[in-house]
N, C-alpha and C positions, 0 to 999 in steps of 0.2 A: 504493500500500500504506500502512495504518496504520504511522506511527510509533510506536516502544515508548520510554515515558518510565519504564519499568521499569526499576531497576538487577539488575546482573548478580547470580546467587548468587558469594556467601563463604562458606569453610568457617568455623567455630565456632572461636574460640579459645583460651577457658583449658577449657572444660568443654561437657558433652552434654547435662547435667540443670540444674534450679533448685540444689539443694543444693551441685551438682559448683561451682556458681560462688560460692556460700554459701563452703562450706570451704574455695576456694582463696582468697578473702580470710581467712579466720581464720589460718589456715597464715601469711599472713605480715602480718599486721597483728593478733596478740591480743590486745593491751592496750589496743587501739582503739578507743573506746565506741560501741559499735553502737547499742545504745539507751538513752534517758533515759526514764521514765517515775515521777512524782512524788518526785522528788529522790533515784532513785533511778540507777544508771548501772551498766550491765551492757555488759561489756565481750565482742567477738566470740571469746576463750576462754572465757567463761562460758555464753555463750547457744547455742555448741557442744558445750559437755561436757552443759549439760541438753537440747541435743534429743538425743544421744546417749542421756541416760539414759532420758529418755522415749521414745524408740524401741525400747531394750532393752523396757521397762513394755510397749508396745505390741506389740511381735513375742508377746511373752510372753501374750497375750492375743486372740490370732489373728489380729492385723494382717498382712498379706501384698504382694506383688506383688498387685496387681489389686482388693485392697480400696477399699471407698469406705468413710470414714470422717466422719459428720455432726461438726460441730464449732460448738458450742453457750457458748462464749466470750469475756469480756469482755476488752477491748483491754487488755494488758501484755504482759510479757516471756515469761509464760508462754503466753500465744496463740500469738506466733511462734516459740516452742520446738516449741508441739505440732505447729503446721502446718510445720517444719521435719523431727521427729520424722516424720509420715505419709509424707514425701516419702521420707526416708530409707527407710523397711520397705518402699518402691516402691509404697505406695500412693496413691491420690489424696483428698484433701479437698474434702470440701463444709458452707463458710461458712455456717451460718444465723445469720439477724438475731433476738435472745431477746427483740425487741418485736412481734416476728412473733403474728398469733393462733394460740392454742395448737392451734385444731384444724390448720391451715396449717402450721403446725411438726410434728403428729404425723403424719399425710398423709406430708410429705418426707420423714421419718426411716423411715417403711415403708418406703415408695417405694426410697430408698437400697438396705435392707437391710443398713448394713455391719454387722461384728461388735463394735463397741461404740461408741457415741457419749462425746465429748470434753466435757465440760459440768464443770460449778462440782459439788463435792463437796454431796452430800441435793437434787439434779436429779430428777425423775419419771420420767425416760424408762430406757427399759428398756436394762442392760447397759453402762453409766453406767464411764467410765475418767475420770478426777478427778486431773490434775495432780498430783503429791503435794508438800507443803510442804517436806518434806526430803528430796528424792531421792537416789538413789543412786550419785552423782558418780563418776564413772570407769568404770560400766558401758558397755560398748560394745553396740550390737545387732551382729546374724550379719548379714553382707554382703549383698547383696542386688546382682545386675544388673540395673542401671535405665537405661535409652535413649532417647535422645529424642525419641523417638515412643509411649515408653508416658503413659499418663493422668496428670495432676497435679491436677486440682482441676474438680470439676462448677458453674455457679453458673447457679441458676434465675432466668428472664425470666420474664414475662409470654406467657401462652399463646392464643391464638384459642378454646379450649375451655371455656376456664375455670380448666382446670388449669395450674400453671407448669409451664414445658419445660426438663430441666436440659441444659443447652451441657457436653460433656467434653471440655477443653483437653487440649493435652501439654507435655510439658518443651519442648519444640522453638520452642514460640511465645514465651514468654519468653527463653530464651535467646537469640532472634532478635535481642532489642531489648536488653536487659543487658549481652550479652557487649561490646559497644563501643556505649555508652550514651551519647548525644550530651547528655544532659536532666543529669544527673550524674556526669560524667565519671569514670572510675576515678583513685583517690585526688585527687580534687580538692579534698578536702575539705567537700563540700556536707552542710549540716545542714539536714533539712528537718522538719517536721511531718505526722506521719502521722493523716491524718482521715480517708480514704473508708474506708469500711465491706468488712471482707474477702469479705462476700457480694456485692459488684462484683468484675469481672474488673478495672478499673483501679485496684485496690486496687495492683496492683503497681509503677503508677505512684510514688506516694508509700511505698511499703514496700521490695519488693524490687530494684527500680530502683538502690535506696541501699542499701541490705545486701549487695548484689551486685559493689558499686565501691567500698567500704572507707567510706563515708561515716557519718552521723549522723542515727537516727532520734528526734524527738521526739513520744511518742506522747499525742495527744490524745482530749478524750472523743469528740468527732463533728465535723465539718465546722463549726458553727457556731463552734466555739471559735476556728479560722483565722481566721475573720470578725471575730470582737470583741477577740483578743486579738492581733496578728500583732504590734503595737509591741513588746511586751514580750516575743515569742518571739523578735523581733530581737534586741531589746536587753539579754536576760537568758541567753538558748541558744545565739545566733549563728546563728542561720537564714535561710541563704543563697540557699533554693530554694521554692517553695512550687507547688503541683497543686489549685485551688481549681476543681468542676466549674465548668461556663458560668453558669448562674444564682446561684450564690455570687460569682463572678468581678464578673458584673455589680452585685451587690449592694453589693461592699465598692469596685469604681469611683464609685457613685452615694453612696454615706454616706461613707466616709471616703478617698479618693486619698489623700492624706496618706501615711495608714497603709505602704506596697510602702515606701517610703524605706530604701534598705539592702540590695535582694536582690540577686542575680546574675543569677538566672533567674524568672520565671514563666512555667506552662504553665496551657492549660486545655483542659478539652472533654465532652462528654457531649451538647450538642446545638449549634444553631445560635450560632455568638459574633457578638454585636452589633457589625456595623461603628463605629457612635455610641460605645461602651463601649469599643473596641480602641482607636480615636481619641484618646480622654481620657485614654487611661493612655498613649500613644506620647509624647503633646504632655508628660505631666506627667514623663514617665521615657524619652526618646529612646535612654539606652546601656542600659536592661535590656531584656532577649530576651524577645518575649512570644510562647511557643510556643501554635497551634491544634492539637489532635489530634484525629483520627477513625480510627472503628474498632467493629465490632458485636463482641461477646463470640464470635460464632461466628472469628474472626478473633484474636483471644486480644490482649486490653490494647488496642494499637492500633496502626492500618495507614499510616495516613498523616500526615504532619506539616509544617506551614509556619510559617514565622517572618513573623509577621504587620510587614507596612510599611507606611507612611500612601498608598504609591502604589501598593494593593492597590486603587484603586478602593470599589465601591457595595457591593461584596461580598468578605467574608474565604475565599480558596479555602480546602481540606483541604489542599493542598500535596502534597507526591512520597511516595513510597512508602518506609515503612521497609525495611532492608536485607533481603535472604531475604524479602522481600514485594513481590506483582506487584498492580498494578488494571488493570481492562478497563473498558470503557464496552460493554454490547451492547445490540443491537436482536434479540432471539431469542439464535439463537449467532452472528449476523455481528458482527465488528469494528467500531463508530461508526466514523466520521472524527472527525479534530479537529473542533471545533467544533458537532458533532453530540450533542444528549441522547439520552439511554441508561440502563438501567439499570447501577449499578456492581457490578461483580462482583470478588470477592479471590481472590488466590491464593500460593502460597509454603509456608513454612513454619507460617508462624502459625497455619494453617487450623485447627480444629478436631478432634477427632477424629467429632463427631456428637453427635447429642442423646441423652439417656438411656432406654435400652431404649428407643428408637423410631425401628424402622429405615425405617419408610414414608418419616417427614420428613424423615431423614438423606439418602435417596435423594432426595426433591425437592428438597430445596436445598441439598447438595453434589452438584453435576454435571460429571462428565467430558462435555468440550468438544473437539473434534477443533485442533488444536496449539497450546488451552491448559494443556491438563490439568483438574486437579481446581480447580472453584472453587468460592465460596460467593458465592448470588445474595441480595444486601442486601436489594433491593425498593427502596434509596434510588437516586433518579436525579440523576443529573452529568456531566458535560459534561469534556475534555481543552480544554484552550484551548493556545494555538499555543506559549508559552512553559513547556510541560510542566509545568503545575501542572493538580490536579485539583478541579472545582469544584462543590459540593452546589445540586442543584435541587428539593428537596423527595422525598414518596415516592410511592409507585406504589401502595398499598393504605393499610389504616386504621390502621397502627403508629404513635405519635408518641413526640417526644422529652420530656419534661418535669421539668424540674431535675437532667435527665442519665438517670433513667431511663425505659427503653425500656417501653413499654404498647402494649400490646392493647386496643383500644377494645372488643373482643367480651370479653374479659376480665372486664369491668368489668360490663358488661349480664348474662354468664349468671350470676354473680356474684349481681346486684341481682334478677335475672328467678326467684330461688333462695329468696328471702324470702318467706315466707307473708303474702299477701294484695297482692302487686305483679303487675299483668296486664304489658300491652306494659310496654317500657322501651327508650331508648337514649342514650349517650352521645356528647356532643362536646367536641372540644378548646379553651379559650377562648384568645383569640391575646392576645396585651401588644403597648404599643405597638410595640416593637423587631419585630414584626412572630413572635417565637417564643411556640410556645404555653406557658402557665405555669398554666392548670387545667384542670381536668374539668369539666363539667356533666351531669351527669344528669337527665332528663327522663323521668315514669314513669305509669301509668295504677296504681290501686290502692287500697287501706285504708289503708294504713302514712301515720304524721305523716311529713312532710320531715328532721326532725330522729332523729324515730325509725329511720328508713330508714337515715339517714346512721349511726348508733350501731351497727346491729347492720353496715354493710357495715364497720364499723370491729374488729369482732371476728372477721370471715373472712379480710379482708383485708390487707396494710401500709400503713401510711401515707400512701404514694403513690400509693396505687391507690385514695385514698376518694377521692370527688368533691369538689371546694368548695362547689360551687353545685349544689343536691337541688331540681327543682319537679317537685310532682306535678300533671298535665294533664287536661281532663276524656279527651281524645282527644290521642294525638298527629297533627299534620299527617301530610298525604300527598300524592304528586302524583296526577295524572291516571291515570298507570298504576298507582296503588294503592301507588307504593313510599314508602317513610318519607323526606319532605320534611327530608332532610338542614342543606339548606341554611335553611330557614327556622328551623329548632329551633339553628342556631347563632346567626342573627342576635337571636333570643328570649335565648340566653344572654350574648351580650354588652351587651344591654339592662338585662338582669337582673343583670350585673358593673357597672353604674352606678348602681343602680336604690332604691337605700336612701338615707334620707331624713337630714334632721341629726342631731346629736345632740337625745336628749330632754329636752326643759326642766325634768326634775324631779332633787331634790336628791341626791348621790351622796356615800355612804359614803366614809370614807377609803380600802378595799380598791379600794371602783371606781373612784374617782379616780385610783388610782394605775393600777389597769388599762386605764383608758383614757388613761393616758398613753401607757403602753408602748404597747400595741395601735396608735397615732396614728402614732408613731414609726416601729413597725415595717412600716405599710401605707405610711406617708407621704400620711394626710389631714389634714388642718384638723379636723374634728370627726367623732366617732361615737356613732351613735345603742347605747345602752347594750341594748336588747332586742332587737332586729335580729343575726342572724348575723353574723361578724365577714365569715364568706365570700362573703356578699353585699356587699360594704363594699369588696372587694378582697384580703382574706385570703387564703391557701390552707395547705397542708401544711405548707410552709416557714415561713409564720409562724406557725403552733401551735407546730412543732419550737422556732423563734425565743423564743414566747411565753416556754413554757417552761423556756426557758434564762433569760430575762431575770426569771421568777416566782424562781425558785431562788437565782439571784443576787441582786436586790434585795429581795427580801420572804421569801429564807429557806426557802418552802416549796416541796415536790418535787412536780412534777405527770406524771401521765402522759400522753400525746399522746392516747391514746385517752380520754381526758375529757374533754379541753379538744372534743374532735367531739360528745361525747355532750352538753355546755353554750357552746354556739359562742356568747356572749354576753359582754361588759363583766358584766352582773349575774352570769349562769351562774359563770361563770371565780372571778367577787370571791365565793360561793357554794362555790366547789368548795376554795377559801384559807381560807375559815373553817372548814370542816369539816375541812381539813385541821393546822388550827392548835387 
């Protein structure tokens, strides 16, 4: 018989919901600064009397048990009032990101349907609730029975259709991992910096993780800021703990090691963690924890976790199962053996409640199992190895991981196949050396320039979902059987991720000088050619988002991401500074 490296269930102990665990830290820590956000410091009575008030604002407004509410907000004290306030009226929230293209954002908020979207006061969208500047402190809302199994919060992935598919969590899944929080211990004092984005499920990692244990949130603009600033959030905040996904993780081991000096903990995860990368930072910091995490959004934040050791071997496992949370290995619905690959299946509490209004795919992959019960089949496959750690062996269809989020390769093509005057198309993942993949390439038959292509997939899509590398083909490859030569159109684009030439021998403006400093920097080449896409060169998402950051800060002007796509150039970029200056 299979061995279960499952732990037993435990009952819940201070509370049933997110908030229930919210208010029983305020209740006895209220002078306790929950958050800091630009010298500002709101203390866990403050940030409870305004999501009180904003919840009275909200019930009043037709917030309910079972509402879904869009929330269309930029990171402060007032984000996590509102999305404290939804939880409160028993309703659930759904995070959208406001770099989102607007048709993309107006789609979800139909889609939704709730009865008034949470946004910045003179927002477009219809039936618009606006934080108020001076609330009305001491309002309480009307009670509300809330359980942990009703809905907290929707957050849409990447679909096979085209369309995103919204996941609806429940209170149950985070409470699983909060309520005795191994990552932040209750009152341990941990101050962390809150960067991932609340339209991730592991937003909770870095947010309520710590709101939840009495701890200290400092809230930043995005992920990159963890990156460039971590010295001085040490040394001026006292940040103790930090949650940087796997490809930021990796970033800030390869540029600056230095930098972690000081923490207590670090965690990461979102996709494959580079054993070379885990290595460097054990050897540079032996006594700080460096947690691996895994876990799909259908699975709520995340399922499993290992404290990564230099005698983990070639490969960093997922490690054991968080508490109230089971994994399986199966072949169909038989039970693996140890040592047998499988696909991974979850189960527990965390589970999900289902996708939104769509109960076809809710039935295919949440499946009752004859004496597992209910679980959620990943599509990723892994293996149980003999000393009950669980270990990732790639996936089972064309879902990948990249910079933590999760893509739909079909996504991306019906997407691209949507653009007037593009025939065939399709997309592949481009692999780094670490062996995980870190772009997209698209390959396309059609009218549309390469760069034009890439512009408009940049106003349907996010960020993460454009391609780096756009070539349009006369034909794409094919086998013998007629199907689309997968494999050849990858080898093409990793050709094509080498494939740009030096820099060009002609004279360069002060702006492009400076922009291809940065750009050098943040690919880490020796030179680049100023006309040439930067995404040919080794660029992708992460360095526009980067660019961007480093335009703003050293040269003063604010760019939008979707520009730097539509002028993927040293010239373009130093072009889009002037006009903007």
């Amino acid at each position: 018989m299979t061995p279960s490296f499952n732990p037993a269930p435990t009952p819940f102990g201070r509370a049933e919901t997110m908030h229930g665990l919210f208010e029983w830290c305020a209740s006895r820590w209220p002078g306790r600064t929950a958050l800091h956000h630009l010298g500002r410091d709101v203390t866990y009575r403050e940030l409870a009397e305004l999501a009180d008030a904003y919840a009275a604002e909200l019930q009043a407004r037709g917030v309910e048990r079972g509402s879904i509410v869009p929330v269309l907000l930029p990171r402060s004290p007032e984000l996590f009032a509102t999305l404290l306030a939804v939880l409160k009226c028993g309703a659930a929230y759904a995070a959208l990101d406001l770099r989102w293209p607007v048709a993309r954002l107006t789609e979800l908020i139909e889609h939704l349907g709730g009865p008034v979207v949470a946004a910045e006061r003179g927002a477009a969208w219809p039936s618009v609730w606006s934080p108020p500047s001076q609330p009305i402190l001491g309002a309480r809302p009307a009670a509300v029975d809330v359980g942990p199994d009703d809905p907290c919060a929707v957050f849409f992935t990447s679909g096979t259709t085209g369309t995103p598919k919204g996941v609806v969590t429940a209170h149950r899944g985070n409470v699983r991992l909060f309520d005795d929080w191994l990552f932040t211990p209750l009152d341990s004092g941990a101050v962390m910096p809150q960067a991932l984005a609340a339209t991730w499920d592991a937003f909770g990692l870095d947010s309520w993780g710590v709101l939840f244990n009495g701890g200290t949130l400092v809230l930043l603009e995005d992920t990159l800021e963890l990156a460039t600033k971590l010295r001085d959030l040490i040394t001026i905040h006292g940040v103790t703990t930090i949650f940087p996904p796997t490809a930021v993780f990796h970033s800030m081991v390869d540029n600056d090691l230095d930098a972690f000096a000081g923490l207590r903990a670090v965690g990461t995860g979102g996709e494959k963690l580079s054993p070379r990368h885990a290595a460097r930072f054990l050897e540079a910091y032996p006594d700080i924890p460096l947690y691996n995490m895994y876990g799909p959004v259908e699975s709520s934040v995340a399922a499993t976790c290992h404290r990564v050791r230099p005698s983990d071997g070639p490969e960093v496992p997922l490690g054991v199962p968080f508490p109230n949370t089971q994994a399986y290995i199966l072949d169909g619905d038989r039970l693996c053996d140890v040592g047998e690959s499988g696909e991974i299946a979850l189960g527990g509490r965390g589970l999900a409640l289902g996708y939104f209004k769509d109960d076809e795919l809710t039935a295919r992959k949440f499946v009752t199992i004859s004496g597992l019960g209910r679980v959620y089949r990943t599509g990723d496959l892994g293996r149980w190895s003999a000393d009950g750690l669980l270990h990732f062996e790639g996936r089972g269809d064309r879902q990948v991981k990249i910079r933590g989020h999760r893509i739909e390769l079909d996504d991306v093509e019906q997407n691209a196949g949507q653009v007037p005057g593009v025939g065939a198309c399709a997309v592949v993942p481009v692999t780094g050396a670490d062996g995980a993949y870190e772009d997209l390439c698209l390959f396309y038959t059609g009218t549309p320039g390469e760069d034009e292509l890439r512009a408009q997939l940049a106003e349907r899509l996010p960020g993460y979902l454009v391609p780096a590398l756009v070539q349009r083909l006369e034909r794409l490859p094919v086998l013998e059987d007629r199907k689309l030569d997968r494999r050849a159109l990858t080898e093409l684009a990793a050709r094509l991720r080498t494939a740009a030439g030096p820099s060009d021998e002609v004279p360069l403006s002060e702006t492009e000088a400076a922009v291809a400093r940065i750009l050098k920097e943040i690919i880490g080449v020796p030179t680049i050619a100023v006309d040439v896409s930067f995404f040919r060169q080794g660029g992708n998402s992460l360095s526009a988002a980067q660019l961007c950051s480093r335009i703003s800060r050293d040269l003063g002007v604010k760019l939008r991401i979707s520009q730097v796509f539509e002028a993927p150039t040293v010239r373009g970029v130093a072009g889009l500074i002037g006009a903007a200056s």
